[in-house]
N, C-alpha and C positions, 0 to 999 in steps of 0.2 A: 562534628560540629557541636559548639553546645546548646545545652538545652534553652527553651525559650526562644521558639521561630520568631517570636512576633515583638522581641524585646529591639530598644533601640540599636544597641550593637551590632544585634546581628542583619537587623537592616543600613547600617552604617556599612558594615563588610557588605555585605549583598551589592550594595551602591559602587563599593569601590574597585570590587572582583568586576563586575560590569564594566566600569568604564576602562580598567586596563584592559578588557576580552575586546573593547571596541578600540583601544590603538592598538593592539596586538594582530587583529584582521587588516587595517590599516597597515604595519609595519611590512605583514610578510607575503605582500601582494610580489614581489619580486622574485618570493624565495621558491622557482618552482624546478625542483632538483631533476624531475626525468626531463622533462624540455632541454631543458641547460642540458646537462648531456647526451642526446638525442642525436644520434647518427645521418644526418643527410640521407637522402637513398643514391646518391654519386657514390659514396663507399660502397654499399652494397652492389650497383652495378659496376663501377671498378673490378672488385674483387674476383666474380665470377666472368670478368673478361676476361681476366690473368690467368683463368682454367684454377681459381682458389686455390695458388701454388703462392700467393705473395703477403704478407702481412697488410691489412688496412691499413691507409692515409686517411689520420683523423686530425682536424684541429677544432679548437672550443674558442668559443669567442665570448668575452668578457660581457654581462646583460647589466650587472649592476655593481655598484659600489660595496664590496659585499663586506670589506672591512667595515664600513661606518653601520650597515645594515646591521652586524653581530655586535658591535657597540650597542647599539639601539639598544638588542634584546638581551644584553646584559645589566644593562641602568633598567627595563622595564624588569628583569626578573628580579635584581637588588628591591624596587618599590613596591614590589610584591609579597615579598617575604616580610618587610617590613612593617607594611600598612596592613597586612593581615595577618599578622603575631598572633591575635588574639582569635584566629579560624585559623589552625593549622593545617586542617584539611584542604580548606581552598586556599590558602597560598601557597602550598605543596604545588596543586595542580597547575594553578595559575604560573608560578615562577619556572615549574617545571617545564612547562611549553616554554616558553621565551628563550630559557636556556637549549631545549631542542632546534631552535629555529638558530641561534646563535651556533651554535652546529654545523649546521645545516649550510649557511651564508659562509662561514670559513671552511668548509668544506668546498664548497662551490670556487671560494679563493683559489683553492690548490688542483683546479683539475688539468689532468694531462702530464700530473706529477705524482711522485710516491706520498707524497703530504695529501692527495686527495684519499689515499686508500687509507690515513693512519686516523684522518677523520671519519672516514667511512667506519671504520670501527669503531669508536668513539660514540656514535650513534647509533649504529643497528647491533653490534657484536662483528663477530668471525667465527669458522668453522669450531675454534679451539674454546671457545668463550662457553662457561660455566650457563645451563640454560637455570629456568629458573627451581629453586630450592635444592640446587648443587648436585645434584642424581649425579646428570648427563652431560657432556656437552652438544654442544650441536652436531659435530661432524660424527658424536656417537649415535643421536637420533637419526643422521644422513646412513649412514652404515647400516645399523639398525632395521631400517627401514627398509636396503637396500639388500640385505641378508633374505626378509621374508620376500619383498618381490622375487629373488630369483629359486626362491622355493616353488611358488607356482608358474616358474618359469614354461612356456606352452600351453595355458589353459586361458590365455587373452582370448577373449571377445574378436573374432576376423575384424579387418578395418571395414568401416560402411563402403560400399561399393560408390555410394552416388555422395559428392560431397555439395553444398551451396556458395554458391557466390557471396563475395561480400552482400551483394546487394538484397539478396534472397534472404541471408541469414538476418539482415537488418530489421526486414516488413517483418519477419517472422518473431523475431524479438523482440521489438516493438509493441505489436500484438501481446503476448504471454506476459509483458511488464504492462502495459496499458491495464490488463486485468488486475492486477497484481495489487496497483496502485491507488483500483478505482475509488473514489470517493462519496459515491453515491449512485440511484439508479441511473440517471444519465453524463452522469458530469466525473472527468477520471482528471487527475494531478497530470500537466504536459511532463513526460518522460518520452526524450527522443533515441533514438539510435540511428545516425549516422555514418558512413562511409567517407574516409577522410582518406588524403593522400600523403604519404611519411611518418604515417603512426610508428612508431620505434615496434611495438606490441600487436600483436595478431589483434587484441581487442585491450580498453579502459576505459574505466567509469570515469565521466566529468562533473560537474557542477549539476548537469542539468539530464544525464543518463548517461549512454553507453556510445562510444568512435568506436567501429570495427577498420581496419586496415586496408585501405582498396587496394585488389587484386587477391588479396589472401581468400581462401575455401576454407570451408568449415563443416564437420560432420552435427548430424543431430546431438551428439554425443558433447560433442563440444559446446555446444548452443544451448542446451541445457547447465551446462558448468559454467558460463555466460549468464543465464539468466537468475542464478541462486546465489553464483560468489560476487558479479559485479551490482545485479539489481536488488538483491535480497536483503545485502546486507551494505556495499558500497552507495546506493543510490539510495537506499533505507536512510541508513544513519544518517548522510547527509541530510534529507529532508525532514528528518525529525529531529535534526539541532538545529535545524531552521526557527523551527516553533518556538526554539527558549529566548527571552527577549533579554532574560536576564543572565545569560552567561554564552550569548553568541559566539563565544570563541568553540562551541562543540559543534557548528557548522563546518568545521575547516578541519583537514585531515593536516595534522602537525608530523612533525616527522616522530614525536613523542607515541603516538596513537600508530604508528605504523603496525607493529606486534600484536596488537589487538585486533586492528583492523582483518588484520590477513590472517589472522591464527582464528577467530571467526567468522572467516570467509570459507577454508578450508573446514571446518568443524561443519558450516552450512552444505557444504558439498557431499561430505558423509549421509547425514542424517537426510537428506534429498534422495540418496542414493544416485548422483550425478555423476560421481565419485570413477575413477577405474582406475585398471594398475599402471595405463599409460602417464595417466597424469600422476600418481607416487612416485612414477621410476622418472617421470621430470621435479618433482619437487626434491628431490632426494640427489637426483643428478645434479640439481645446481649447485648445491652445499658442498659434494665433492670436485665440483668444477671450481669453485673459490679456492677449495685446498689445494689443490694442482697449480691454480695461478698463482697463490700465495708462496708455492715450493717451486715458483718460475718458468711455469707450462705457458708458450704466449701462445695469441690468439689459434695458428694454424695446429697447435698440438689439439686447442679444448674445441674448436671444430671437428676432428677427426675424431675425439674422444665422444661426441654426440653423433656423429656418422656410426661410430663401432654400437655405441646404445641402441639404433635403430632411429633415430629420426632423418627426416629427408633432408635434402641439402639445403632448402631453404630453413628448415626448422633450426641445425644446425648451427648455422652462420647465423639465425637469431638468439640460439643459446646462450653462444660464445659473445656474442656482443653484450647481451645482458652482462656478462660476470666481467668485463676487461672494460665498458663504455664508463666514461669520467678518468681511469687509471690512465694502466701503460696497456698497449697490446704486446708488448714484446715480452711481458709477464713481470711476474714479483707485486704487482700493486693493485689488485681487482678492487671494485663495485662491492662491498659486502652486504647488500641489503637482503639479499635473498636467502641469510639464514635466518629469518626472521619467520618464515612460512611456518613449519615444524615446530620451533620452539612456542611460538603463540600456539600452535594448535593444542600444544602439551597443555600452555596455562589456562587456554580455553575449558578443558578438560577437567583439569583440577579444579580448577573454581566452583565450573558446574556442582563439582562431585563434594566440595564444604558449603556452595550455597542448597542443592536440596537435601541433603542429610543434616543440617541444623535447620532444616523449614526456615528458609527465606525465599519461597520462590517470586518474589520483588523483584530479585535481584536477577532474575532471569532478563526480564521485560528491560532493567537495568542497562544490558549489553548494550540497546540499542539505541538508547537516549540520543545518541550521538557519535564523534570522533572524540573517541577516549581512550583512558588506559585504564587498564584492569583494578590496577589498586584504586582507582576512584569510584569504583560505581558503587558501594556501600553510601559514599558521602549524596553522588548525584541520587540513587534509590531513594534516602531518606530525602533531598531538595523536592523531587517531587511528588514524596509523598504529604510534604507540607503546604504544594502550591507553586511553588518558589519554577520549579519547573514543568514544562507538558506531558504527562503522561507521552509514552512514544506511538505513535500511531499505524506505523509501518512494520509487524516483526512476521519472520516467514513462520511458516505453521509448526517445525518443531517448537519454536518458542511458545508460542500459545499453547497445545497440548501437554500442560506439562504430566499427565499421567505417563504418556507416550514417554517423555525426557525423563522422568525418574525412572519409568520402567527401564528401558533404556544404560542408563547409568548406572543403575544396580546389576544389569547383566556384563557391563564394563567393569565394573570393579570386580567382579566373580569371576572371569573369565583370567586377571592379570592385576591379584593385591598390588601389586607393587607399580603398576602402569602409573606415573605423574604422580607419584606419591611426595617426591619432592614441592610440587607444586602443589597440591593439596596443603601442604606444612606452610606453604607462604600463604596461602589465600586464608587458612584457616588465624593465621597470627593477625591478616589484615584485617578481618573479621571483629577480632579480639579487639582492637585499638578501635575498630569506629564503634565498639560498645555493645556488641551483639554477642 
């Protein structure tokens, strides 16, 4: 942005980024993409009545008007770009969401047809898709990934003997985020965790904390990778874009903010150590489960492809639904959102690694201002370091320690020059343009 915080201009911008972030929240109360395609649990019990020998019966039912909705946020991102000529930075961001939401609403147009998967790419990528500063692509990072797990293939952790109830895992959740969040000596921010019936997902973070799945079991293991990827950093950022009055649209996870959101969710699980090979050889398997269905694998092939992986039947049938739910199940047209894991975690990485070796660590605290994307947080860093935004109040403990995170980072780059070096090259050029 330019210089001169307190000049009339840029409270004139500040004014007008506001009030499009408050019809922008407004606009895309409709736009809510896992609900919309969201599986009944009649499919699921169908299927395993049929002895999971028959392809799912799925139908999607129209929620809104999604054509006029992507109208909407295409006249909102035009007056965006427009009215804020003179903040490039913040009309980038500002236009840029509306356009992801306009996405997202004509994506929702097309589901149960091959035009949902052509938008699904269009917004998250595909296996094949260039991740960021041209290295890799995704399905090389899925591969990749998928080479060194079965390097220490037999030295997994045994499964925990005893697992938890939804119910149990809940109170216990609840508890370890209650601390987490607290606010003072007696008085802690309401963060619920909930048991809900036809959660799509074993567990998601909502508005207001964490839905576990009733019926679903859960190891410590997993409840741990629960309370650092969905409260640490899901239920974080939310409530610390709560705070900003003056650009509320970083309350709301855009489909723009997806890659960040999740490549810092995963980056959170590492450094927790929450982390294991179970969960790589599922982040990794999904990416090659899009390529499969992209090369016309339907549902009953990418089922038995996660049965051969080792997950259980139920796991399975929830895999397979992730990568085919919105498409086709009969294959060719998957859900591509789940290459998004991986590759954020690369630019997670990278950034890390040009924001503390040019000493900004601002831009640490940065991450968590909100639901954002990575090339913004130089502009939101410097908003709050003028005021303009709240310092973030909620970051799990690698953020804060940052002795811990440079040490850290430094034994990452020594261990693997070349590890997100593409991505280092983009964070470092984003650097350069906000002036740093």
């Amino acid at each position: 942005m330019s210089a001169g915080g307190g000049s009339g201009a840029r409270a004139a911008a500040l004014a007008v980024a506001q009030g499009l972030a408050e019809e922008i929240q407004d606009a895309q109360r409709p736009v809510r993409i896992l609900s919309a395609i969201a599986w009944g649990a009649e499919v699921r019990e169908r299927f395993f009545a049929a002895g999971a020998r028959e392809l799912p019966r799925v139908s999607y039912a129209p929620r809104f008007d999604t054509r006029a909705v992507a109208e909407q946020f295409d006249a909102l991102a035009r007056r965006a770009r427009a009215a804020l000529e003179g903040e490039p930075g913040l009309g980038i961001m500002v236009a840029e969401t509306c356009e992801s939401y306009a996405m997202a609403a004509r994506m929702l147009g097309a589901v149960g047809t091959r035009g949902f998967y052509h938008r699904s790419i269009e917004l998250y990528g595909r296996p094949a898709s260039v991740a960021t500063g041209g290295r890799a692509t995704n399905l090389d990072l899925a591969q990749h990934f998928d080479a060194v797990i079965q390097r220490y293939a037999g030295f997994e952790v045994p499964p925990e003997p005893e697992l938890l109830s939804a119910e149990e895992a809940a109170a216990l959740l609840e508890r370890h985020l209650g601390a987490f969040f607290r606010e003072g000596p007696a008085a802690q921010v309401a963060v619920r965790c909930e048991v809900v019936e036809g959660l799509a997902a074993k567990a998601a973070s909502g508005s207001g904390g964490v839905r576990l799945r009733a019926g679903a079991r859960f190891s410590r293991r997993e409840l741990l990778q629960l309370e650092h990827h969905e409260g640490h950093v899901h239920v974080a950022t939310t409530l610390n874009g709560r705070a900003h009055k003056a650009l509320p649209l970083l309350a709301s996870s855009s489909p723009r903010s997806t890659r960040t959101q999740e490549g810092l969710a995963i980056f959170t699980e590492f450094l927790s150590q929450t982390i294991d090979v179970a969960r790589l050889r599922q982040l990794s398997g999904r990416i090659l489960a899009i390529k499969m269905a992209e090369d016309g694998a339907d549902f009953l092939q990418l089922y038995r492809y996660f049965l051969e992986q080792g997950a259980t039947e139920s796991g399975a049938f929830e895999s397979a639904r992730r990568v085919v739910r919105g498409g086709l199940v009969e294959g060719g047209a998957p859900f591509t959102k789940d290459v998004v894991y991986l590759d954020g975690l690369t630019r997670i990485a990278g950034f890390l690694q040009v924001a503390m070796t040019r000493r900004h660590p601002e831009l640490v605290a940065g991450l968590f201002l909100g639901k954002l994307e990575l090339d913004d947080v130089p502009l939101l860093s410097r908003l709050c370091q003028e005021g303009v935004l709240v310092p973030p109040r909620y970051l799990p403990g690698w953020a804060r320690d940052l002795g811990f995170l440079t040490a850290y980072m430094s034994w990452n780059a020594f261990l693997d020059p070349a590890a997100a070096e593409g991505a280092r090259q983009h964070f470092a050029s984003v650097l350069q343009r906000a002036g740093d």
